[in-house]
C-alpha positions in Angstrom: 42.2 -2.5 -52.7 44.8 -5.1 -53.0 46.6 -5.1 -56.2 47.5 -8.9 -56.5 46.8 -11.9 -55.1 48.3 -13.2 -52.3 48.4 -16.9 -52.2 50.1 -19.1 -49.2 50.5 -23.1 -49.6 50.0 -25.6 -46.6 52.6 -28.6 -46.6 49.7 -30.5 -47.7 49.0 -29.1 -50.8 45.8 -27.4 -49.8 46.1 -23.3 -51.2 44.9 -20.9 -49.4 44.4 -17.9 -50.9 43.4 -14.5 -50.4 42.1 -13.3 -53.7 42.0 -9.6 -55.1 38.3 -8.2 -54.2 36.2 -6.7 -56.1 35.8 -3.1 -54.9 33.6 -2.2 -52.4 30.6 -0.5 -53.4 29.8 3.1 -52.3 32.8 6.0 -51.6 35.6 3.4 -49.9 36.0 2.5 -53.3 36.2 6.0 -55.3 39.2 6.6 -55.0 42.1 3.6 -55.4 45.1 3.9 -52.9 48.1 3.8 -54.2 50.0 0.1 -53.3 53.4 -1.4 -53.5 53.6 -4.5 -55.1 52.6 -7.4 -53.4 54.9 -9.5 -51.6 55.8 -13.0 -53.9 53.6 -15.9 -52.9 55.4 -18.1 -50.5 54.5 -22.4 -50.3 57.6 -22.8 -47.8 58.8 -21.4 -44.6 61.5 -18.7 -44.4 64.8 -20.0 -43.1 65.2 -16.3 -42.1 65.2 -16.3 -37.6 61.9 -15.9 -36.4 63.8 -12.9 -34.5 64.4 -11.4 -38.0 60.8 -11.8 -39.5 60.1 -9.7 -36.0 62.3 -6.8 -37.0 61.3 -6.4 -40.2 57.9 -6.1 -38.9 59.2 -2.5 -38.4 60.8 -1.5 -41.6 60.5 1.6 -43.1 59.6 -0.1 -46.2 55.7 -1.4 -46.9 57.1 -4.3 -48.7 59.3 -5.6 -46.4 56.9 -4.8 -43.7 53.8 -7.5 -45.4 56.0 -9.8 -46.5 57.7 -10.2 -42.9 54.4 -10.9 -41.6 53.5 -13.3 -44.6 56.6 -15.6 -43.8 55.8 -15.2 -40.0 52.2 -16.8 -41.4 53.4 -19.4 -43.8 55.9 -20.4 -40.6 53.4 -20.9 -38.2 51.2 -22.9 -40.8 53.9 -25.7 -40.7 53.3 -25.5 -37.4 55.9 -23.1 -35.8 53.8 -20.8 -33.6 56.2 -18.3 -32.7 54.6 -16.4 -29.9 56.9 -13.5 -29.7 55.8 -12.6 -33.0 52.3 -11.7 -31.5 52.6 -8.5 -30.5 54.4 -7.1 -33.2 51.8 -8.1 -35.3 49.3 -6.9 -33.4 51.1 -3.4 -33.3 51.3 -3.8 -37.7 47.1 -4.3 -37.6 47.7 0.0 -37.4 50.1 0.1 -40.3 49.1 2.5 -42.9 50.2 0.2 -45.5 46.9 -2.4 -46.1 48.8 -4.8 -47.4 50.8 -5.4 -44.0 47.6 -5.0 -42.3 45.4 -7.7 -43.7 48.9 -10.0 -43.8 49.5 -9.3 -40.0 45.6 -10.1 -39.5 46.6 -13.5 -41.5 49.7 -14.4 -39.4 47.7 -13.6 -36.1 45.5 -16.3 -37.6 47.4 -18.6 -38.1 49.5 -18.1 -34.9 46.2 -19.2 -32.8 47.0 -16.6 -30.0 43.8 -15.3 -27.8 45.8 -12.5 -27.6 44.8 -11.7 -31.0 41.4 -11.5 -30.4 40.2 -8.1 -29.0 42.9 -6.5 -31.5 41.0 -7.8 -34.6 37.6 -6.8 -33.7 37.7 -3.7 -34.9 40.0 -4.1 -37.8 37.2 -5.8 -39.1 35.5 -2.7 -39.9 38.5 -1.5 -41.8 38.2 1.0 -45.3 39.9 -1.7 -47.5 37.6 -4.7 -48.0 40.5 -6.9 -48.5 41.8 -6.4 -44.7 38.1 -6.2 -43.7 37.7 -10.1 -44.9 41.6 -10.9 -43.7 40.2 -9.9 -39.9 37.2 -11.8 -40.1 38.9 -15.1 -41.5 41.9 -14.7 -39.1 39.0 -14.2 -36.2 37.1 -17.7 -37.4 40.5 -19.5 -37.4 41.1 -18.4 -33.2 37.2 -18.8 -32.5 36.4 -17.7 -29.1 33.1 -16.2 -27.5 34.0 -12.5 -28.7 35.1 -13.2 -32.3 32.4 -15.7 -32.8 29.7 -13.1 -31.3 31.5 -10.6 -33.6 31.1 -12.9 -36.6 27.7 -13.2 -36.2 26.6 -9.9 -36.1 28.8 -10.0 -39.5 26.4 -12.4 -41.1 23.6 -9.4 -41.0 26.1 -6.4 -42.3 25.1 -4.1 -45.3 27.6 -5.4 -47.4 27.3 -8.6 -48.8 30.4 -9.4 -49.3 31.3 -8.8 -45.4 28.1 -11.2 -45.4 30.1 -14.0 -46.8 33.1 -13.7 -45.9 31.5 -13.8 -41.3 29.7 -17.3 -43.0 33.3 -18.2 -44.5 35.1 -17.7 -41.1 32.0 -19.2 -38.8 32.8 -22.3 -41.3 36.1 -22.5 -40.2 35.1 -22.2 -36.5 32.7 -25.2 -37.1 30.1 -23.1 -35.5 26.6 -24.1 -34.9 25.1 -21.0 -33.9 25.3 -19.5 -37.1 23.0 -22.3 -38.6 19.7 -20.3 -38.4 21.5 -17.4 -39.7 23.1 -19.2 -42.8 19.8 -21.3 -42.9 18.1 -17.3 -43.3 20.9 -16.1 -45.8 19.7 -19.0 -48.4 16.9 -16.4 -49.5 19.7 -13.4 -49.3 19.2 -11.4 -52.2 22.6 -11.5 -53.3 23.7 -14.8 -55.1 26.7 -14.9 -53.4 25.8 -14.3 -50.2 23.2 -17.6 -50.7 25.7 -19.8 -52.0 27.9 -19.5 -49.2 25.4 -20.0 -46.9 24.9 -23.3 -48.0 28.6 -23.8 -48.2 29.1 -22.7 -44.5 26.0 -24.8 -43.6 28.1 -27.7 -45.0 31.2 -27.2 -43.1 29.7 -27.0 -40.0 27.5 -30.3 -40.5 24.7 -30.7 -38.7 21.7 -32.7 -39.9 18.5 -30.4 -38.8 20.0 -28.1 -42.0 19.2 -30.5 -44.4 15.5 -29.8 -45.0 16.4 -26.0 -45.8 19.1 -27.4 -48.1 17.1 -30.0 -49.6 14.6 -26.7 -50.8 17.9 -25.2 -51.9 18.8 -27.7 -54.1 16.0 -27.2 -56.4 16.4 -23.5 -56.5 16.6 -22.2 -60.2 19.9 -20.2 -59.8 22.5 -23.5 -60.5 25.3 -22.2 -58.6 22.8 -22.2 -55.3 21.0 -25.6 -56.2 25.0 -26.9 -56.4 26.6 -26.0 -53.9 23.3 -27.3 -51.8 23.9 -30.1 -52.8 27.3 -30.5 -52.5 26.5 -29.3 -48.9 23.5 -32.1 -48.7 26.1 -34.8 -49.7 29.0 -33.4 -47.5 26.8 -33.5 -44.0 25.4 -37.1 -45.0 28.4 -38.6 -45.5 30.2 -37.1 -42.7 32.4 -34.3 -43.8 35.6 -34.6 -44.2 36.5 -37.5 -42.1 33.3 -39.3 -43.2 33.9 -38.4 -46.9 37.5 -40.4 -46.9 35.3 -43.8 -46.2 35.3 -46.2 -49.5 31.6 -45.6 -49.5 31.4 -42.1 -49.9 34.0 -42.2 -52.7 32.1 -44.7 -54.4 28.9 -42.8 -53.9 31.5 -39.2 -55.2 32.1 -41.4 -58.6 29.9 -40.3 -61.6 26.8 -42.4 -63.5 26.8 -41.6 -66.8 22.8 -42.6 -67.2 20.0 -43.4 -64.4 17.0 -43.9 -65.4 13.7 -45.4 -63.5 10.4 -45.8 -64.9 8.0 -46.7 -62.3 10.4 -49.1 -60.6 9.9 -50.2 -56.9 11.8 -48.8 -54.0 13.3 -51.6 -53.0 14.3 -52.5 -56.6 16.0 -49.1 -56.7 17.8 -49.4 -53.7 19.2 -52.6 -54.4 20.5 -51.5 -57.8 22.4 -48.3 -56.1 23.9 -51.7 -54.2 24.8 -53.3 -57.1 26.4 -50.4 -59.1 28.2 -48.9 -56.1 29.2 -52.2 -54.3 28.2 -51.0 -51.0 26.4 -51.5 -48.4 23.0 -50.2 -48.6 20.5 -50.5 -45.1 17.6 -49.0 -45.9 15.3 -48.3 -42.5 11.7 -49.2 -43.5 9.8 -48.6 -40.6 10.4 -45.1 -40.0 10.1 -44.6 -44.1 6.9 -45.7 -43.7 5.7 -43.2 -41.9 7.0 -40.7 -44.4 4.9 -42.9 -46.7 7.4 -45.0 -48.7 7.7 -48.7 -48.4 9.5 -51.7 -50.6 7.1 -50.8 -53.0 6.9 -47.0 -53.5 7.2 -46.2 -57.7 10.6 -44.1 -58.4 11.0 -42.3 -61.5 14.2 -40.4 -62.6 15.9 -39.7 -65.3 19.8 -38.4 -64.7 22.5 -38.4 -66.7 26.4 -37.7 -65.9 25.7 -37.0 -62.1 27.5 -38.0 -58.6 26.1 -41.5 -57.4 25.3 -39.9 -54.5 23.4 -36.5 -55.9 21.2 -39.7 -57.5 20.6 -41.1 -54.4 19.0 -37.4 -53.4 16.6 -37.2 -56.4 15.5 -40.8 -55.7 14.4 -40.2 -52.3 13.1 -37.0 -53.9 11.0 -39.3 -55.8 9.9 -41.7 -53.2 9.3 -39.0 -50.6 8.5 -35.5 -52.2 8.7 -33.4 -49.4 12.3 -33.7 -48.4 11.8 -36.3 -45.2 13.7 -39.3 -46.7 17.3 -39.2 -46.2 20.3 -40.9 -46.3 23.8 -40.7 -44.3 27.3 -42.5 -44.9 28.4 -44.4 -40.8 30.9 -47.1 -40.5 31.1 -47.4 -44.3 27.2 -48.1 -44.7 24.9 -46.2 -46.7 21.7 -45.9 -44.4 18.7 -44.7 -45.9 15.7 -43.7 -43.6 13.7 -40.4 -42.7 15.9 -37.1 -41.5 14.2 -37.3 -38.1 15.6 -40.8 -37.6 19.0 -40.2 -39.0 19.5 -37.1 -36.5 18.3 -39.7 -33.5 21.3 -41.8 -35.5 23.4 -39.5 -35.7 23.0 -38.5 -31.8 23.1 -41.8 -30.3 26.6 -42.4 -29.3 28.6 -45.9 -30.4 29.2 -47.8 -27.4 32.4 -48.4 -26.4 34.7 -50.8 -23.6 34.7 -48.7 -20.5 38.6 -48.1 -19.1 37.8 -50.1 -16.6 36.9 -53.1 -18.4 39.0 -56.5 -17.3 41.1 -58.2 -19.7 37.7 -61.0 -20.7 35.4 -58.1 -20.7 38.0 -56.1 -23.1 38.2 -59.2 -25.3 35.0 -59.3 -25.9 34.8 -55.8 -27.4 37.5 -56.7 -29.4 35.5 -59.6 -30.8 32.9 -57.5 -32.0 35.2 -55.9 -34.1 35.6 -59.0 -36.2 34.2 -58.3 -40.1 31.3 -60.4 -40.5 28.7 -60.6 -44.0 24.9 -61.0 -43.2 22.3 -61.7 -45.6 18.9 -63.0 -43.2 15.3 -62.0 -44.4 13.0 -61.8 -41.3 14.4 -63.7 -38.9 13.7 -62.8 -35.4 15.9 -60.6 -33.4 16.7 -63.2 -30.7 18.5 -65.8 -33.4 20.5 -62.7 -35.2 22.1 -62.1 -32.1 22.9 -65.3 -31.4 24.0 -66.0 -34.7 26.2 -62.6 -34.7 27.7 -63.4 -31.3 28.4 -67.5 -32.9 30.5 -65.6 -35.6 32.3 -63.6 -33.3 33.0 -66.1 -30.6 30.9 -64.4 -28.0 27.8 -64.0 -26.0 25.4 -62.1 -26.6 22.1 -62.3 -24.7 19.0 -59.4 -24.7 16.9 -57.5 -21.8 13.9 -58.9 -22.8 12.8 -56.0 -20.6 14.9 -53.2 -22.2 13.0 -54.5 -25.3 9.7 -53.8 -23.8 10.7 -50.3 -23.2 12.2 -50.0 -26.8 8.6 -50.8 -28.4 9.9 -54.6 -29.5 10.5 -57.8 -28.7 12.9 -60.8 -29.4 10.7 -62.0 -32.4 10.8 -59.0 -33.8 11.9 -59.5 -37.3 15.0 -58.4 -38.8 15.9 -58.3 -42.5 19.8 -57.4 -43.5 21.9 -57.8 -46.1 25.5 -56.7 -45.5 29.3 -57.5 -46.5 32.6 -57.3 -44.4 31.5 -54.7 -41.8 32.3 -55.2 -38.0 30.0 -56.7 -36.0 29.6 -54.0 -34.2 28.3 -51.9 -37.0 26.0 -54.4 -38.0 24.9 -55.1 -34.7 24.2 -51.0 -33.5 22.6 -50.8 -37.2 20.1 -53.9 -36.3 19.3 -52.5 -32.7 18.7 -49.0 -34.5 16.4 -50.6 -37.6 14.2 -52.8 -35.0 13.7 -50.2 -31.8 14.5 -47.0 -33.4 18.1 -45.2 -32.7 19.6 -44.4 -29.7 17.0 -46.6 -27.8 19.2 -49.6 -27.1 22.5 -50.3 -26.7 25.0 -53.1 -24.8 27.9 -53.6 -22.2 30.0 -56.5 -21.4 29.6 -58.1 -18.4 31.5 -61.1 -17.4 32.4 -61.3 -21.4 28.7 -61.8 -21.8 27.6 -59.3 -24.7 24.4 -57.9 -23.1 21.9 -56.0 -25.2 20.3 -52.9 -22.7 18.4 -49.6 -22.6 20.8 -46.7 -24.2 21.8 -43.7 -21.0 20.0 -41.6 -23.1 16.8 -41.6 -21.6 14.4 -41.8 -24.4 10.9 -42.1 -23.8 9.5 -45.8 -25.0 9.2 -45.8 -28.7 5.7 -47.0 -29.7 4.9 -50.7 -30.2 6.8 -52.0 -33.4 5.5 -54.4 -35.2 5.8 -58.1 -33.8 6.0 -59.4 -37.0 7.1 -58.6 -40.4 5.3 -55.8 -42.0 3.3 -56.0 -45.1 5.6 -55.7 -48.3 6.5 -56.8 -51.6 8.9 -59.5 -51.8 12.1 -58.2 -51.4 14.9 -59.5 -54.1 16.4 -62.3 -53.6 19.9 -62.1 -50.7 22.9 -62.6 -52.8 
């Protein structure tokens, strides 16, 4: 087993490190090998020649041996990807020394050579558990048909901690075949082995895991119910990229009490608006077929929680069985069932075609101007219009695509948002009255034409022509 952490620093601050294992269960453990001391942790590259690094590789010293490969790592994680250091390391994956094997499996990593690949597989199944889970990361980091086929059959090993660390590296690899295995592992009955599975089902980000996480959540064991719901909040507000957006950190900052008695859906949702100072479009049609509406009673009682793991237990409230959702796109918070926000989540933004002329490409660029809407059902035909005034533009509807959609122009629309781009507000309108992914628009002679999506979805049923039955909603600010 390795004697001492080994930890490696990215320019960006981000540490990675590769921590000292516990010891493996069972007789690979019995007996501890005798180690040299670690190599120092490195957070900058060596200035020692890359044709140095190489011959060290081959020292008759252990030491020198791993800590040649780290630096060879640490190099090629600023970015210097020294191929002729591939298959030296490759050759050092035999060393009898563990610590220069698992280090050579991390530089091989790092390095992002396919080379690599076939060479790792069966390090994987190394005695030392330490290289075992250096192989499988370095494999997640060069992805691949073979490593990630490898890595999967990793997710079902004996050892749990093998378990975690294939979930770990299929993480890194983003990779979505390993949902219904990660989705399986949250009844593992190893702690562990569940809490990364929600973890890894985070990183890789796709919506349809979000039921099984929801159930997660409200597991008794709080390190499992947490990092569900970190997961829950990372996939609905994007990931990473979507996480940097102003509305996700608002939704990241703490509330130091919550509490609802009773109080109507609608009331709710505009308080989360008012607290958070972002944009909140809630989707009622499709909620209403989960069975809440404006006027659905919420009652929570939270203190010293994440805005956003609020937001969960409130539509855990409204909607008890985990179909109510919520997901962070062009900085709005939108609030409907899961099945809608995966139809969402699909539909692709349109975009000016490269072949667009210069009026047809200012167009598009009009609808990028930031526009604030508050309007309380009024019909479809005039919000265009009165979008396309703001923006200096035409925009007309296929009163025919809107047959197909389930709607009409009178179809009534109810909004209230602040300093998003036209565009946002205009693909979140299309979505709320004709369900997503169903219409969409071009440019045509700088007209702004509202048309069927490519997608091909079959006709949504008939929506209703007027406004739906509710409370009176709050008053637009």
């Amino acid at each position: 087993m390795r004697v001492i952490a080994v930890a490696i620093s990215v320019v960006a601050g981000l540490a990675i490190a590769a921590s000292a294992a516990a010891p493996p269960a069972g007789p690979a453990s019995a007996v501890p090998r005798t180690a040299p001391a670690a190599p120092p942790p490195v957070s900058q590259p060596s200035a020692e020649p890359v044709e140095a690094l190489i011959a060290r590789l081959k020292s008759p010293e252990a030491l020198a041996r791993a800590s040649a490969a780290q630096a060879i790592a640490v190099r090629a994680m600023h970015g210097d990807r020294s191929p002729q250091a591939v298959l030296p390391l490759i050759a050092l994956l035999k060393d009898a020394d563990a610590e220069a094997r698992g280090l050579a499996a991390v530089a091989l990593g790092f390095l992002g050579d396919a080379r690599a690949v076939e060479p790792l597989l069966p390090v994987v199944k190394d005695r030392e558990n330490q290289v075992r889970g250096d192989a499988i990361g370095a494999l997640g980091r060069l992805g691949g048909p073979r490593a990630v086929e490898t890595l999967l059959a990793l997710v079902k090993d004996a050892d749990w901690r093998v378990r975690c660390q294939a979930m770990r590296a299929l993480a890194t690899a983003r990779e979505v075949r390993a949902m219904p295995l990660c989705v399986a592992a949250l009844k593992d009955p190893q702690l562990e082995v569940r809490v990364q599975a929600a973890e890894t089902l985070g990183e890789i980000g796709d919506r349809s895991a979000l039921s099984a996480l929801s159930a997660a959540s409200l597991s008794n064991d709080a390190p499992l119910a947490e990092a569900a719901g970190r997961a829950i909040s990372r996939i609905s507000e994007g990931g990473e990229k979507g996480r940097s957006s102003a509305a996700a950190k608002r939704l990241a900052e703490t509330m130091s009490e919550l509490r609802f008695e009773g109080l109507p859906m609608q009331d709710v949702m505009q308080f989360v608006r008012d607290v958070s100072s972002v944009n909140v479009y809630v989707f009622w049609r499709p909620l209403a077929s989960a069975g809440v509406t404006p006027s659905t009673p919420v009652t929570v009682n939270l203190k010293n929680v994440p805005l956003n793991a609020a937001l969960r237990t409130i539509l855990r409230s409204a909607e008890k069985s985990g179909r109510a959702g919520y997901m962070v796109k062009d900085n709005v918070v939108i609030v409907s069932t899961e099945e809608d926000l995966q139809a969402l989540d699909r539909a692709a933004a349109p975009q000016a075609p490269p072949s667009a002329d210069a009026v047809d490409r200012a167009a598009w660029q009009k609808l990028e101007k930031i526009v604030s809407l508050g309007l309380r059902d009024v019909a479809l035909s005039d919000v265009v219009t009165y979008i396309g005034n703001i923006c200096g533009v035409k925009v007309e509807l296929d009163r025919a695509a809107l047959q197909g959609a389930g709607t009409e122009p009178s179809a009534p629309v109810r909004v209230k948002l602040e300093n998003v781009p036209a565009a946002a507000a205009l693909r979140l309108i299309l979505c709320d009255v004709a369900g997503a992914g169903r219409l969409t628009w071009t440019v045509m002679g700088g007209v702004v034409r509202i048309v069927p999506s490519a997608g091909g979805q079959a006709p949504a049923p008939p929506r209703p022509k007027t406004a739906p039955s509710r409370d009176p909603a709050p008053a637009q600010r």
